[in-house]
HTML snippet that shows the backbone in 3Dmol.js (N, CA, C, O; Angstrom):
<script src="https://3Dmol.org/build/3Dmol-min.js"></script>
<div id="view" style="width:600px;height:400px;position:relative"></div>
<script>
const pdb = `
ATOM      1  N   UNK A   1     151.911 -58.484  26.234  1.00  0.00           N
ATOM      2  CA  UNK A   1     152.527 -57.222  25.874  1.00  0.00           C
ATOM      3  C   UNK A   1     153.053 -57.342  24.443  1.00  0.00           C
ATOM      4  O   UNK A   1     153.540 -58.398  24.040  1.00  0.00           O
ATOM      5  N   UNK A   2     152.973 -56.502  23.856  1.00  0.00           N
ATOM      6  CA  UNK A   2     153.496 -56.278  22.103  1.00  0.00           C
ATOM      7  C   UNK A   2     155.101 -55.588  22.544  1.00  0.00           C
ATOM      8  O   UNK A   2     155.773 -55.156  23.480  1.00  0.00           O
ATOM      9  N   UNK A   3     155.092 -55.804  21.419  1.00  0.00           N
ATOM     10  CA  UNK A   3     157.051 -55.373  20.806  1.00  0.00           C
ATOM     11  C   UNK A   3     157.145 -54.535  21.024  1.00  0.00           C
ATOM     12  O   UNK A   3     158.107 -54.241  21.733  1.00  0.00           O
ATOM     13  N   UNK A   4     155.944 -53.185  20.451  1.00  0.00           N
ATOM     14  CA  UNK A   4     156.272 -52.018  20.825  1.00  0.00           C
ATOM     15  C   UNK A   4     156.126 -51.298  22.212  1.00  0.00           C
ATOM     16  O   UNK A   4     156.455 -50.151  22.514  1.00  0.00           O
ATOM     17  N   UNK A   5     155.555 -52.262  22.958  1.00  0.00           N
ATOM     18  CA  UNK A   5     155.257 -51.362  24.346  1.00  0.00           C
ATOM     19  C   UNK A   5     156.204 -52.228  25.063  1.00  0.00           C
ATOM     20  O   UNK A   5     156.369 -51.766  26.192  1.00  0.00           O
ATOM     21  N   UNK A   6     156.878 -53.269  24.877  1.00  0.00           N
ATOM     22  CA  UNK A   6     157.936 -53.556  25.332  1.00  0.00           C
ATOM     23  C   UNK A   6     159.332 -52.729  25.468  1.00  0.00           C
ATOM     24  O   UNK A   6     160.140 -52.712  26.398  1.00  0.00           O
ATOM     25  N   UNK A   7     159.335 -51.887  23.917  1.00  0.00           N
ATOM     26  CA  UNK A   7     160.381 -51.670  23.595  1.00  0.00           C
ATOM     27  C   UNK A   7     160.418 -50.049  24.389  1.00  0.00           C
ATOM     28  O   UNK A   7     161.442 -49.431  24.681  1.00  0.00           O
ATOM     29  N   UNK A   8     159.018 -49.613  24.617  1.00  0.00           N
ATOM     30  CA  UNK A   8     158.830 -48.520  25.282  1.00  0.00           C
ATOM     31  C   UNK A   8     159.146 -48.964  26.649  1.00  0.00           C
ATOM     32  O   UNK A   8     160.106 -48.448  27.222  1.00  0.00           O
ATOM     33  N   UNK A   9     158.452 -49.849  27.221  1.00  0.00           N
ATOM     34  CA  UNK A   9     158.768 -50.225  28.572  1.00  0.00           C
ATOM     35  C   UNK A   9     160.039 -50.251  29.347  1.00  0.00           C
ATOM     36  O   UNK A   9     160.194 -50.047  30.551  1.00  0.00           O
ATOM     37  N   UNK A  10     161.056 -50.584  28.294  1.00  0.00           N
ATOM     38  CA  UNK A  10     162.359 -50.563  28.586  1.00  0.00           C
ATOM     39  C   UNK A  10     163.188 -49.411  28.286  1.00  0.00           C
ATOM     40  O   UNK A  10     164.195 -49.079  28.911  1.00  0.00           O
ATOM     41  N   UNK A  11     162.543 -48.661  26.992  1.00  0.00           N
ATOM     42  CA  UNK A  11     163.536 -47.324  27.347  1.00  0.00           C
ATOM     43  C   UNK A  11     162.807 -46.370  28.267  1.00  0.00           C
ATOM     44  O   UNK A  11     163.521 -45.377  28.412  1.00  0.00           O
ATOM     45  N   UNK A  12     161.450 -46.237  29.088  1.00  0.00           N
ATOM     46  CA  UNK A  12     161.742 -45.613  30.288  1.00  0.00           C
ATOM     47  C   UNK A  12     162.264 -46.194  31.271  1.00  0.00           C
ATOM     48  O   UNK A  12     162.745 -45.579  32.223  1.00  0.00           O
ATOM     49  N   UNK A  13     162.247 -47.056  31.200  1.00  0.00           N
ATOM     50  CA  UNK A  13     163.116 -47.453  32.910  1.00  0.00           C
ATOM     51  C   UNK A  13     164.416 -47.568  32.449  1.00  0.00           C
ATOM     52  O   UNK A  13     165.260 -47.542  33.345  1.00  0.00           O
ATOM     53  N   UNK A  14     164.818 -47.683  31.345  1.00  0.00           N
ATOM     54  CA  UNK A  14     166.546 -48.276  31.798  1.00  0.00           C
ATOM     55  C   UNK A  14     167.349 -46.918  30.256  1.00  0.00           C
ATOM     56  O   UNK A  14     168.529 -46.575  30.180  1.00  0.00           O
ATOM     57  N   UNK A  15     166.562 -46.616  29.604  1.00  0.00           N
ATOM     58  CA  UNK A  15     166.534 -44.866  28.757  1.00  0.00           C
ATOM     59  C   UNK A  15     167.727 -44.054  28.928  1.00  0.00           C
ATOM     60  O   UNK A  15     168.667 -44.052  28.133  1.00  0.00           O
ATOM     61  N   UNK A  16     167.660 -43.374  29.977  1.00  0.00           N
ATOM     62  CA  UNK A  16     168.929 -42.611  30.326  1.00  0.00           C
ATOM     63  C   UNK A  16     170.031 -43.168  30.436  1.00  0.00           C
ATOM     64  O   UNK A  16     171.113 -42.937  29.896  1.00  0.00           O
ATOM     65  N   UNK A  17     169.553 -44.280  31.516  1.00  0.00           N
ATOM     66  CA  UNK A  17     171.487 -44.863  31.910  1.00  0.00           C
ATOM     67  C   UNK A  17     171.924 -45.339  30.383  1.00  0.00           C
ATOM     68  O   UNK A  17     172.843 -44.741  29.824  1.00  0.00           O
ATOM     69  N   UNK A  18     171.087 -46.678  29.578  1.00  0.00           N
ATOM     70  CA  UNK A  18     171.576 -46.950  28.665  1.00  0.00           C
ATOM     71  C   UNK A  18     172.424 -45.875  27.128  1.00  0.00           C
ATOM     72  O   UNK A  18     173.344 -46.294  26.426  1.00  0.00           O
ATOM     73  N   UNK A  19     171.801 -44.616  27.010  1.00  0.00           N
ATOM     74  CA  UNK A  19     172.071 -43.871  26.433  1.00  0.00           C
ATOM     75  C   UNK A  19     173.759 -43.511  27.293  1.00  0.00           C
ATOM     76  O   UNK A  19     174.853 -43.614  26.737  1.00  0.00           O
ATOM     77  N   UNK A  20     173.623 -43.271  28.117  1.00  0.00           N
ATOM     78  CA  UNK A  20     175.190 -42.774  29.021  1.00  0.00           C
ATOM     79  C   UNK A  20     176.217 -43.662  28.522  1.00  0.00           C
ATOM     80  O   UNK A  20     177.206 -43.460  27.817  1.00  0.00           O
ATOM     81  N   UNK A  21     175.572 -45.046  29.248  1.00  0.00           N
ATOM     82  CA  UNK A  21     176.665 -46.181  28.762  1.00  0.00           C
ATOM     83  C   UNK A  21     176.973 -46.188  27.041  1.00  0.00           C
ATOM     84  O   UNK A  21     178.054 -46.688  26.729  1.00  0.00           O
ATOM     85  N   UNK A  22     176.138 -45.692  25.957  1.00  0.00           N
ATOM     86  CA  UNK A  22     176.225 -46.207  24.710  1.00  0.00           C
ATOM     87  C   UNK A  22     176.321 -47.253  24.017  1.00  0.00           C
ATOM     88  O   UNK A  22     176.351 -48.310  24.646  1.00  0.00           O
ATOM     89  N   UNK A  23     176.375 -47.290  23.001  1.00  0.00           N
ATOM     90  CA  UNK A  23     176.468 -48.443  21.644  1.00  0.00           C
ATOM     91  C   UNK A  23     177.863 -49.347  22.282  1.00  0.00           C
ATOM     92  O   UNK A  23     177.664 -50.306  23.028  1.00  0.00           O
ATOM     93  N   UNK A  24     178.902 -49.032  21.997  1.00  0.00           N
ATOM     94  CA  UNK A  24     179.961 -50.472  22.424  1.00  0.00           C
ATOM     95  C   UNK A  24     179.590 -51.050  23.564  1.00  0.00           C
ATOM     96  O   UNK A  24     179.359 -52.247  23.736  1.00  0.00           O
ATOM     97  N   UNK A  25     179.526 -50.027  24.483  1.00  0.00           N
ATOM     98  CA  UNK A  25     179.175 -50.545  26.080  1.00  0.00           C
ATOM     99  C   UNK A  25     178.060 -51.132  25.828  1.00  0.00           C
ATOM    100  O   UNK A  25     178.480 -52.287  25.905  1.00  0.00           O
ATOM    101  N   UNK A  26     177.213 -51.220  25.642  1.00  0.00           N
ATOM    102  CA  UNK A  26     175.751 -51.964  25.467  1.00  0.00           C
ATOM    103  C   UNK A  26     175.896 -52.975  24.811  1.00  0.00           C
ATOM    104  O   UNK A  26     175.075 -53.815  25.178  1.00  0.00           O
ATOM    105  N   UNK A  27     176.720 -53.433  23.780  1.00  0.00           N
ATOM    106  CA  UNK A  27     176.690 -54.413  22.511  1.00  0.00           C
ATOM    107  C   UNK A  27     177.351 -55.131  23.600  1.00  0.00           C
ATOM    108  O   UNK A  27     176.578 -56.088  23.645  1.00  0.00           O
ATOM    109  N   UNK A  28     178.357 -55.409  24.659  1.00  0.00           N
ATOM    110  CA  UNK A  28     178.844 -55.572  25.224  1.00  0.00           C
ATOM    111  C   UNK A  28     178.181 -56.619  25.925  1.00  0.00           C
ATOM    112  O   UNK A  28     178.355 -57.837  25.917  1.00  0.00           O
ATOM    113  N   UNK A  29     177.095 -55.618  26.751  1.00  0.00           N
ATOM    114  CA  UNK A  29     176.286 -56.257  27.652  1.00  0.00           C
ATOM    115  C   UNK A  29     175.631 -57.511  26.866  1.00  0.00           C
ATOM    116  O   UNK A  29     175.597 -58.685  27.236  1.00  0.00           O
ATOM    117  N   UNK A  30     175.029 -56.834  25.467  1.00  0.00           N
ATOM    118  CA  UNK A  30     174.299 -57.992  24.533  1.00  0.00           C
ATOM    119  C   UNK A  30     175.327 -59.245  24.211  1.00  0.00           C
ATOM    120  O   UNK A  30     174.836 -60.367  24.336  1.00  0.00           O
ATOM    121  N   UNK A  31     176.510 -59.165  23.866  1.00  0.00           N
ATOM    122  CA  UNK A  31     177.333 -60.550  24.201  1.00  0.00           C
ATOM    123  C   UNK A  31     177.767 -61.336  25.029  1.00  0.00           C
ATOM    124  O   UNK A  31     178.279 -62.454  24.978  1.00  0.00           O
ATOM    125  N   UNK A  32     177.396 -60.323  26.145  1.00  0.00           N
ATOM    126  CA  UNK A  32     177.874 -61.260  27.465  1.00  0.00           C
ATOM    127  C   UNK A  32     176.156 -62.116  27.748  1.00  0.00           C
ATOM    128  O   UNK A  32     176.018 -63.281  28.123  1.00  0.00           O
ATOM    129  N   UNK A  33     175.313 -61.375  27.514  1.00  0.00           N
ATOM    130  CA  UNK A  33     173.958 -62.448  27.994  1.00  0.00           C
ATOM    131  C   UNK A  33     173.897 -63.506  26.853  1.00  0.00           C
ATOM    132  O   UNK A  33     173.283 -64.497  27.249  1.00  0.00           O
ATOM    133  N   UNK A  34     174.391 -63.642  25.388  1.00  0.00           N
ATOM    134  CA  UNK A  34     174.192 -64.187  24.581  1.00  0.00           C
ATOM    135  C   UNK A  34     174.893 -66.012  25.069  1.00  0.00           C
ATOM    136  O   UNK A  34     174.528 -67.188  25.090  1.00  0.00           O
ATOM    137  N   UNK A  35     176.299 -64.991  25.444  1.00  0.00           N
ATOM    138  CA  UNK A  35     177.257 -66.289  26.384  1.00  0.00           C
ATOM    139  C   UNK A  35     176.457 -67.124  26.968  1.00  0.00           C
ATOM    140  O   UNK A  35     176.387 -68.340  26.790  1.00  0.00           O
ATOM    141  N   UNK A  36     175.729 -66.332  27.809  1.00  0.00           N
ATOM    142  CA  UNK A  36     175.282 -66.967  29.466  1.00  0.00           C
ATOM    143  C   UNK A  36     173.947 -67.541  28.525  1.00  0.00           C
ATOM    144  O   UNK A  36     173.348 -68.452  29.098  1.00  0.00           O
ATOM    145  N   UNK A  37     173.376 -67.153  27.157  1.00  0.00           N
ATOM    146  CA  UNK A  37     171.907 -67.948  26.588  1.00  0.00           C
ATOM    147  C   UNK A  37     172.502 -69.162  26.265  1.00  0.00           C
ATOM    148  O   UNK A  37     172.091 -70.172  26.834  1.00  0.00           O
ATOM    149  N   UNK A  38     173.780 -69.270  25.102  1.00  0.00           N
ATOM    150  CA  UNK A  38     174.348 -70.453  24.801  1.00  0.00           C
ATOM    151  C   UNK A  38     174.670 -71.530  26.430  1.00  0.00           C
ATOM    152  O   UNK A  38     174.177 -72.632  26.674  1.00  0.00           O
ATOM    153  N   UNK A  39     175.440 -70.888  27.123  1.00  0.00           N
ATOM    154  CA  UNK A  39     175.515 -71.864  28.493  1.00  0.00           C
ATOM    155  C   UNK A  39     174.283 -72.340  28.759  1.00  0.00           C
ATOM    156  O   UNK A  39     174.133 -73.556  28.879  1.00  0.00           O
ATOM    157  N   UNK A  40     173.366 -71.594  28.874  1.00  0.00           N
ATOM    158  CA  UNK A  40     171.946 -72.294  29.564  1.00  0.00           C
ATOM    159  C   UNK A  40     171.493 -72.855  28.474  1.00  0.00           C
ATOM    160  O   UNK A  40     170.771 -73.743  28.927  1.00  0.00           O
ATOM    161  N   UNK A  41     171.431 -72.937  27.040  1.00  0.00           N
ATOM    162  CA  UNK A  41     170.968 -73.811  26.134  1.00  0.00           C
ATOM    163  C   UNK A  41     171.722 -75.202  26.471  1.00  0.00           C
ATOM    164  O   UNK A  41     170.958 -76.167  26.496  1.00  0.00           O
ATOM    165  N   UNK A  42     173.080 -75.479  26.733  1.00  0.00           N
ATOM    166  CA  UNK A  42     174.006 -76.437  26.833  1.00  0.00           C
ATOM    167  C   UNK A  42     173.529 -77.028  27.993  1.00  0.00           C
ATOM    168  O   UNK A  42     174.201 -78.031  28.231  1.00  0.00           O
ATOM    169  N   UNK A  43     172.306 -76.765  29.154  1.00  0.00           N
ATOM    170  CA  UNK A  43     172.116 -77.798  30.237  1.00  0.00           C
ATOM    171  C   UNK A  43     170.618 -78.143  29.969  1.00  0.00           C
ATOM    172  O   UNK A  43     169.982 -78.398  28.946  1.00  0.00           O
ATOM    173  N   UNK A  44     170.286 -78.044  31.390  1.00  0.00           N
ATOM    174  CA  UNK A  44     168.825 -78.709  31.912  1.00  0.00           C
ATOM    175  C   UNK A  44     168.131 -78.021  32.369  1.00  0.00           C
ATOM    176  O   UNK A  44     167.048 -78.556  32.609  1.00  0.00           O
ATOM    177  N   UNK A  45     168.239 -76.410  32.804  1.00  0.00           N
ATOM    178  CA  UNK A  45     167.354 -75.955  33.726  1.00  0.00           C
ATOM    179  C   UNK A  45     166.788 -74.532  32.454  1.00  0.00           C
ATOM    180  O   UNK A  45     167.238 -73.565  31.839  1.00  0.00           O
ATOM    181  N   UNK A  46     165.148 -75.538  32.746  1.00  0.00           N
ATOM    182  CA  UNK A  46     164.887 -74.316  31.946  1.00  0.00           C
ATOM    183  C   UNK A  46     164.072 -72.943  32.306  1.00  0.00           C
ATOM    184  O   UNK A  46     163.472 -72.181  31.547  1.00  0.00           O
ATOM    185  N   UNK A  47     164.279 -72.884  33.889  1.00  0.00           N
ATOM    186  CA  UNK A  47     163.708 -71.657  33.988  1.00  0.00           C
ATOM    187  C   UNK A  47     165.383 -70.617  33.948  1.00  0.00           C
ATOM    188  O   UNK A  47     165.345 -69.404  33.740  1.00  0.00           O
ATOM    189  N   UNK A  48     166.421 -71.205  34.132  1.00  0.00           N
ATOM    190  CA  UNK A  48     167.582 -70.347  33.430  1.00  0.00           C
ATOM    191  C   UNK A  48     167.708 -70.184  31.801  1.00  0.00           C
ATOM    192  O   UNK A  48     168.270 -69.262  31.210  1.00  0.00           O
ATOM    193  N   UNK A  49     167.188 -71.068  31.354  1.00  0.00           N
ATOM    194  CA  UNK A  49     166.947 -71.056  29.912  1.00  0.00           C
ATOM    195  C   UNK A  49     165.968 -69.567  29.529  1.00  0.00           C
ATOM    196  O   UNK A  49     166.249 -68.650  28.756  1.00  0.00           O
ATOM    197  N   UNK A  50     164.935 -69.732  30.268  1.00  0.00           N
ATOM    198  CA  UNK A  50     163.821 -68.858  29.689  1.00  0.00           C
ATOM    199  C   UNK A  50     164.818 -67.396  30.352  1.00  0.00           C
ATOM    200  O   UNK A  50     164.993 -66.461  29.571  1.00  0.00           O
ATOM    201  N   UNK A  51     165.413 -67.301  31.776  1.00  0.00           N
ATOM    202  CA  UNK A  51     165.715 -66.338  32.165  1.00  0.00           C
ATOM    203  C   UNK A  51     166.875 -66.063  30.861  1.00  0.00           C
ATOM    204  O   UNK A  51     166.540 -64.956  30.439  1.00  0.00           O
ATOM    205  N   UNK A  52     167.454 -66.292  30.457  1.00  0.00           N
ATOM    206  CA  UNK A  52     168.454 -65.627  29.582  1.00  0.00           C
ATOM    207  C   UNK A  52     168.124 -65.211  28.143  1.00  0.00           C
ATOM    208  O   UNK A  52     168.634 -64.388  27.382  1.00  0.00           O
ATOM    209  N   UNK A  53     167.237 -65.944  28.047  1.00  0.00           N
ATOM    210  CA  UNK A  53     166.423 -65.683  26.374  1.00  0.00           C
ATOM    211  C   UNK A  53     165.931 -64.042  26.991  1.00  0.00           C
ATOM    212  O   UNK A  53     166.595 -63.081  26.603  1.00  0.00           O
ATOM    213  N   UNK A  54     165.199 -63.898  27.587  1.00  0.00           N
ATOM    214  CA  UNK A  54     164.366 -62.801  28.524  1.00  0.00           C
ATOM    215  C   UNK A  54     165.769 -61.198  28.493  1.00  0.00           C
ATOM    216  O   UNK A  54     165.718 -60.019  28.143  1.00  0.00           O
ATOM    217  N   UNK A  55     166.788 -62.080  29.051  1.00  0.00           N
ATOM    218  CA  UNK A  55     168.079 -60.864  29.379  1.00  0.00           C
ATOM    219  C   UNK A  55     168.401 -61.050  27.957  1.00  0.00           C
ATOM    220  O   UNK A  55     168.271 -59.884  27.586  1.00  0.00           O
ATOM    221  N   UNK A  56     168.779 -61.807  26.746  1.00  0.00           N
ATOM    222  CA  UNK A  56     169.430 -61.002  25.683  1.00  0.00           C
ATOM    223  C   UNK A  56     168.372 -59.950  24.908  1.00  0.00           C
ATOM    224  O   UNK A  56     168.731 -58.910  24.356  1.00  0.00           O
ATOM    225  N   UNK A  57     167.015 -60.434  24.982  1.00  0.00           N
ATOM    226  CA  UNK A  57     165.683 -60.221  24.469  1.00  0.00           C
ATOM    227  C   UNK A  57     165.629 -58.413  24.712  1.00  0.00           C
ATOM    228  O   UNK A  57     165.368 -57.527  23.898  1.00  0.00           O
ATOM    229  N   UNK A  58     165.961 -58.341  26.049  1.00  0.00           N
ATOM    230  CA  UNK A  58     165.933 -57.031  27.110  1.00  0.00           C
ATOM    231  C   UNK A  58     167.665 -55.831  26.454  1.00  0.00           C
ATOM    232  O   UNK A  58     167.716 -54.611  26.298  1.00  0.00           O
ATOM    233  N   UNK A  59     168.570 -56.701  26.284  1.00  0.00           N
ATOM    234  CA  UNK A  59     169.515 -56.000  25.831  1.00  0.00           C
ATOM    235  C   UNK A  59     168.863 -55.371  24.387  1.00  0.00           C
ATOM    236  O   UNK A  59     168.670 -54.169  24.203  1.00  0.00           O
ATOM    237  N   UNK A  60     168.634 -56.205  23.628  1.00  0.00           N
ATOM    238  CA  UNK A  60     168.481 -56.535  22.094  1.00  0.00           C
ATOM    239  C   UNK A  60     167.955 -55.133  21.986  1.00  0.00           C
ATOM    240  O   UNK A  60     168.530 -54.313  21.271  1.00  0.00           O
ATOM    241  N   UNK A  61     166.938 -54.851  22.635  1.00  0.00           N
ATOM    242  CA  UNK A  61     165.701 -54.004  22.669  1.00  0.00           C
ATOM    243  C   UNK A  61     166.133 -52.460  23.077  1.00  0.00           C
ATOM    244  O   UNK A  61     165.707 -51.370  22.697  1.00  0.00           O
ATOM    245  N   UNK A  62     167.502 -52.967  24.323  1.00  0.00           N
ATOM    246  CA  UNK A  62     168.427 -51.287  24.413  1.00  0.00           C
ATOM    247  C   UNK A  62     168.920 -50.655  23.517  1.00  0.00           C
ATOM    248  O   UNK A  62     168.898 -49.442  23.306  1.00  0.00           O
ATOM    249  N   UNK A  63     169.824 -52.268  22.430  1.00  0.00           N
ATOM    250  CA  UNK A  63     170.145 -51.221  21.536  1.00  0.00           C
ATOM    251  C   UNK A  63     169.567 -50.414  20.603  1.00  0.00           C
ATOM    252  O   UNK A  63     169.718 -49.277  20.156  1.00  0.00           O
ATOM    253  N   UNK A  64     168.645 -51.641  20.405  1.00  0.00           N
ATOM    254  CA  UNK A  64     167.852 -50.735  19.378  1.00  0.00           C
ATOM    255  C   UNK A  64     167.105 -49.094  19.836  1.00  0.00           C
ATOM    256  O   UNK A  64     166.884 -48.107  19.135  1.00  0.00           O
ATOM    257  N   UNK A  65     166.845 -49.372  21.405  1.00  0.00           N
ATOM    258  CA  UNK A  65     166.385 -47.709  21.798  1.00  0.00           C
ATOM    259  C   UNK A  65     167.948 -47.027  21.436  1.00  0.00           C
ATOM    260  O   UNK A  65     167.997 -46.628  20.272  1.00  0.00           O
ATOM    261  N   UNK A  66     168.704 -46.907  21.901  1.00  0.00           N
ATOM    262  CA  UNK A  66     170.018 -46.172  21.823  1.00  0.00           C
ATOM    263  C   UNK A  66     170.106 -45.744  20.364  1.00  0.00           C
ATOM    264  O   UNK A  66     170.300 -44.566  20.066  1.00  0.00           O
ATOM    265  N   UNK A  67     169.971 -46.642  19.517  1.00  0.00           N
ATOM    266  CA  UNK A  67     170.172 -46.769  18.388  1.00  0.00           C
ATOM    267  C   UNK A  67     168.848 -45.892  17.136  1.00  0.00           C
ATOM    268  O   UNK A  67     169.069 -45.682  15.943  1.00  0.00           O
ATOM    269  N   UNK A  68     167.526 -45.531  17.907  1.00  0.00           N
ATOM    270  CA  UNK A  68     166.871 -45.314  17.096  1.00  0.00           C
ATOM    271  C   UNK A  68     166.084 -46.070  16.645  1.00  0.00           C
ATOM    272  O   UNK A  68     165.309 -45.563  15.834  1.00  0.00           O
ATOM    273  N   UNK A  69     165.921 -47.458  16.914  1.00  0.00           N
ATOM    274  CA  UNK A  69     165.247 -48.479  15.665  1.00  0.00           C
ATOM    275  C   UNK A  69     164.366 -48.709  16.658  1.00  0.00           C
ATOM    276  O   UNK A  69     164.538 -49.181  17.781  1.00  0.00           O
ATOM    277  N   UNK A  70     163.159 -48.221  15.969  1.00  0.00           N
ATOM    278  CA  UNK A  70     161.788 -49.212  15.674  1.00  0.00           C
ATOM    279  C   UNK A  70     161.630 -50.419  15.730  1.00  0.00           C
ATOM    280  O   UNK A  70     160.984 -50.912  14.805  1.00  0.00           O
ATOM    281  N   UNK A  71     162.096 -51.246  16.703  1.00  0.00           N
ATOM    282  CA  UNK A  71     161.953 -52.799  16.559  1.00  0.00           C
ATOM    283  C   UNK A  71     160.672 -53.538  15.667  1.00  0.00           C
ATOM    284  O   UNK A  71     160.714 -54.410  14.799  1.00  0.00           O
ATOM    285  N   UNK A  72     159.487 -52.769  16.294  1.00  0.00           N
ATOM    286  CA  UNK A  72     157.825 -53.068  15.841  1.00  0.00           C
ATOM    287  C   UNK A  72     158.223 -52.723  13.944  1.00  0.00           C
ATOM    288  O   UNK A  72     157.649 -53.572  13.263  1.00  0.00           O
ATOM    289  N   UNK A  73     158.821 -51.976  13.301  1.00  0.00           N
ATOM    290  CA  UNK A  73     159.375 -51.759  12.171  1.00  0.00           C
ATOM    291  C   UNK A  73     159.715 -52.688  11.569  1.00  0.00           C
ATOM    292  O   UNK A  73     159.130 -53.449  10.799  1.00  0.00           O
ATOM    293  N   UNK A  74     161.279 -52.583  12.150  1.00  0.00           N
ATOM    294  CA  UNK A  74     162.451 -53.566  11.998  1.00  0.00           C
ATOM    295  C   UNK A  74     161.620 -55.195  11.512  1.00  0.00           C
ATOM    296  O   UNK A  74     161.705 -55.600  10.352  1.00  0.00           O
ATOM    297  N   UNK A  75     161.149 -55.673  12.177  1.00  0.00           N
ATOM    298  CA  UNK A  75     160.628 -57.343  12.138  1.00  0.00           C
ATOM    299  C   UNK A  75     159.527 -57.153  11.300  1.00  0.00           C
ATOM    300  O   UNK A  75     158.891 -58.198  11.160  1.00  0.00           O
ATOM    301  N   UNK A  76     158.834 -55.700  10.374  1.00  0.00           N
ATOM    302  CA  UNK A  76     158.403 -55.924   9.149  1.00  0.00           C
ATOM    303  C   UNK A  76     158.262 -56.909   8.048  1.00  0.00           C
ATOM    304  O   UNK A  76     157.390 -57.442   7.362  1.00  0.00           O
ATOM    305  N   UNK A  77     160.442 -56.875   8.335  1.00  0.00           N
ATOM    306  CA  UNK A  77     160.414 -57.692   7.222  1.00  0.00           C
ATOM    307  C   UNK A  77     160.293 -59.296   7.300  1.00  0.00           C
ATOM    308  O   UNK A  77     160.462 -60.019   6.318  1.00  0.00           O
ATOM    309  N   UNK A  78     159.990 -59.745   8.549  1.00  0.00           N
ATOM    310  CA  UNK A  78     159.140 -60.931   8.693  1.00  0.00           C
ATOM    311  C   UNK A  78     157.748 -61.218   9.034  1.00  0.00           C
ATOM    312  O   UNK A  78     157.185 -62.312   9.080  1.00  0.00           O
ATOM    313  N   UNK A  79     157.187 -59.787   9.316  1.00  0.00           N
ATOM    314  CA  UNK A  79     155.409 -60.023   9.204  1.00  0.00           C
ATOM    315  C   UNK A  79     155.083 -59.675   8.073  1.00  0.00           C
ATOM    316  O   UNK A  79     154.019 -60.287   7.979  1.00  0.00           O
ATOM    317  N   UNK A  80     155.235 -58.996   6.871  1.00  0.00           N
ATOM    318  CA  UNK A  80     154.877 -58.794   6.109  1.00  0.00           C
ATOM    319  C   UNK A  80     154.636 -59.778   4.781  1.00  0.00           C
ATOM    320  O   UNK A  80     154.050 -59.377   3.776  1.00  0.00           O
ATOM    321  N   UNK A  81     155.122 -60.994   4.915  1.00  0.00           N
ATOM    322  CA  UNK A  81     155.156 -61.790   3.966  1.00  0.00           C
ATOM    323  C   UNK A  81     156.257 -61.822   2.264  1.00  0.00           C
ATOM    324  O   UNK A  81     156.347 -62.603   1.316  1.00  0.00           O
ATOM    325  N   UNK A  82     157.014 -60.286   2.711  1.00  0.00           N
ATOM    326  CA  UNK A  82     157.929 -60.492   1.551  1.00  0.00           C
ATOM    327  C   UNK A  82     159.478 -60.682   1.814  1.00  0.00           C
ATOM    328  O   UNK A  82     160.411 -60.021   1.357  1.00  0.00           O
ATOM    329  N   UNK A  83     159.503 -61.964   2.832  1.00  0.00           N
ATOM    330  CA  UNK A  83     160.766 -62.790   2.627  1.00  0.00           C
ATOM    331  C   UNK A  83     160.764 -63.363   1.545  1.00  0.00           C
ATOM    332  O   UNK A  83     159.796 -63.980   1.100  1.00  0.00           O
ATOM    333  N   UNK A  84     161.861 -63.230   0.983  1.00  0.00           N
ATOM    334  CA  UNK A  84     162.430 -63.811  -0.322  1.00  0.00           C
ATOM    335  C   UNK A  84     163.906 -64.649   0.259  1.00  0.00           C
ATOM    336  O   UNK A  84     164.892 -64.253   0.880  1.00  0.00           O
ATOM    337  N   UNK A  85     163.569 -65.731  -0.185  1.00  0.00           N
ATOM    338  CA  UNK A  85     164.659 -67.181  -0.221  1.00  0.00           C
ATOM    339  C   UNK A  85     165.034 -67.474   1.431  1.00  0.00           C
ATOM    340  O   UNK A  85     164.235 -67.297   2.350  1.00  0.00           O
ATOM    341  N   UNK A  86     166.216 -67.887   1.557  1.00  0.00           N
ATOM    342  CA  UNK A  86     166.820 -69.058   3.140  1.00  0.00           C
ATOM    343  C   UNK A  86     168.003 -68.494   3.413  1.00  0.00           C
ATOM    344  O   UNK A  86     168.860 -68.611   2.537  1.00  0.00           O
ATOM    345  N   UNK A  87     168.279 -67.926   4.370  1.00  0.00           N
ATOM    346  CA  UNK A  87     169.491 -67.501   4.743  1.00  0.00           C
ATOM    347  C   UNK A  87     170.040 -68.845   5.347  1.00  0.00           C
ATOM    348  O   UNK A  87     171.176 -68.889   5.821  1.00  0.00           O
TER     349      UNK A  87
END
`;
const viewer = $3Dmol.createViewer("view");
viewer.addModel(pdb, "pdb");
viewer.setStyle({}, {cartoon: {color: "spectrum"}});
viewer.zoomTo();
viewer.render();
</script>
């Protein structure tokens, strides 16, 4: 599956509610799975590993529906080849 039919995939099924809940409430959700990615980076089990990469991956992707953004866009500025310098 690509970025963009991901990013579609998830705002029909989860679209409405996420729009209800909004931007704080959602950023919300995106820090609390980020928690639970760092915890599962800190052990051994990596099908909790992959499961939480998967749930911030899945938030990431709400906000950006809520928000308007084009994810398939957005990461332009790393397929396109004009990164400039090292953050």
């Amino acid at each position: 599956m690509d970025i963009g039919a991901f990013q579609r995939m998830i705002n029909e099924r989860y679209g409405t509610r996420d729009r209800q809940r909004g931007t704080p409430a959602t950023f919300m959700w995106l820090i609390e799975e980020v928690g639970e990615l760092a915890t599962a980076l800190a052990g051994d089990d990596a099908a909790n590993k992959e499961e939480e990469f998967a749930d911030v991956l899945a938030w990431l992707f709400t906000l950006a529906n809520i928000n308007d953004v084009d994810m398939e866009k957005a990461i332009q500025k790393y397929t396109s080849n004009r990164i400039e310098g090292f953050k």
